[in-house]
N, C-alpha and C positions, 0 to 999 in steps of 0.2 A: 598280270596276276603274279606277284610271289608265289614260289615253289618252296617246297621241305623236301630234302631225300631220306626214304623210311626205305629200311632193309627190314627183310621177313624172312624167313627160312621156312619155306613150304614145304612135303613131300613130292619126291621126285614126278610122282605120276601125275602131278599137279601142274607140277613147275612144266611138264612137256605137255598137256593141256596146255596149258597159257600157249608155248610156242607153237603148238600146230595151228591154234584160231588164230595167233599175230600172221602165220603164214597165211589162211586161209582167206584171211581180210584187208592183207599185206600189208598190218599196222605195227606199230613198235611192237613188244614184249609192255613198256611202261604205259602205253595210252591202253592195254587189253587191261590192265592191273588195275588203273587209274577208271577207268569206265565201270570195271566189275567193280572197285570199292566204293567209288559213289552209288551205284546200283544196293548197294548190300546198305550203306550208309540212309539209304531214304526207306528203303525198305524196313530197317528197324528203328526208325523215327515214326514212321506209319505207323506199326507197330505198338508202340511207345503211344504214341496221340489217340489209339480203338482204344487201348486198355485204358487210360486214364478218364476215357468217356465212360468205357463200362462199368469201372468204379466207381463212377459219378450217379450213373442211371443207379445202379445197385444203392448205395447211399441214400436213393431219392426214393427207396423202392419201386421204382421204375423196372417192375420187370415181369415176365409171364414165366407162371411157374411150369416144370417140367412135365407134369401130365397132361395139362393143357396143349403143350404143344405134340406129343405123342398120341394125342387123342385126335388131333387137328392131321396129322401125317398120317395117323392109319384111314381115316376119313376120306383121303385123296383120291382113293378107287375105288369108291360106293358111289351110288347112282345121285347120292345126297351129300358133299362134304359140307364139313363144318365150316363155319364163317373163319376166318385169320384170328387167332386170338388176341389181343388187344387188351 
């Protein structure tokens, strides 16, 4: 795989984070960097992929409005809850 070398200027408390887990897992400094950026990178694709669904249901009006489900959660500790709204 091709590589890019990306420089960043982190905050100090940061930058000695990264080094105690590089120590503590006795990995580089760049494979700790490189794992938590993909990490962070799929994480706000996810992200990215709920929200453009949820815009999508909303669009479709695809959705249960908010008393319903506040009616549905106070519900949950009577002897009778309400069915799931739908």
């Amino acid at each position: 795989m091709n590589t890019k070398v990306i420089t960043a200027h982190v905050p100090l408390p940061l930058a000695e984070k990264v080094d105690e887990m590089a120590a503590k897992l006795e990995r580089s400094r760049g494979w700790i960097v490189k794992q938590a950026l993909a990490a962070w990178l799929e994480q706000e694709e996810e992200r990215r992929r709920l929200t453009l669904a949820a815009l999508a249901d909303v669009e479709q009006q695809n959705v249960i409005d908010h008393e319903s489900v506040e009616a549905w959660a106070a519900s949950l500790d009577s002897d009778e809850p309400l069915p799931v709204p739908r």
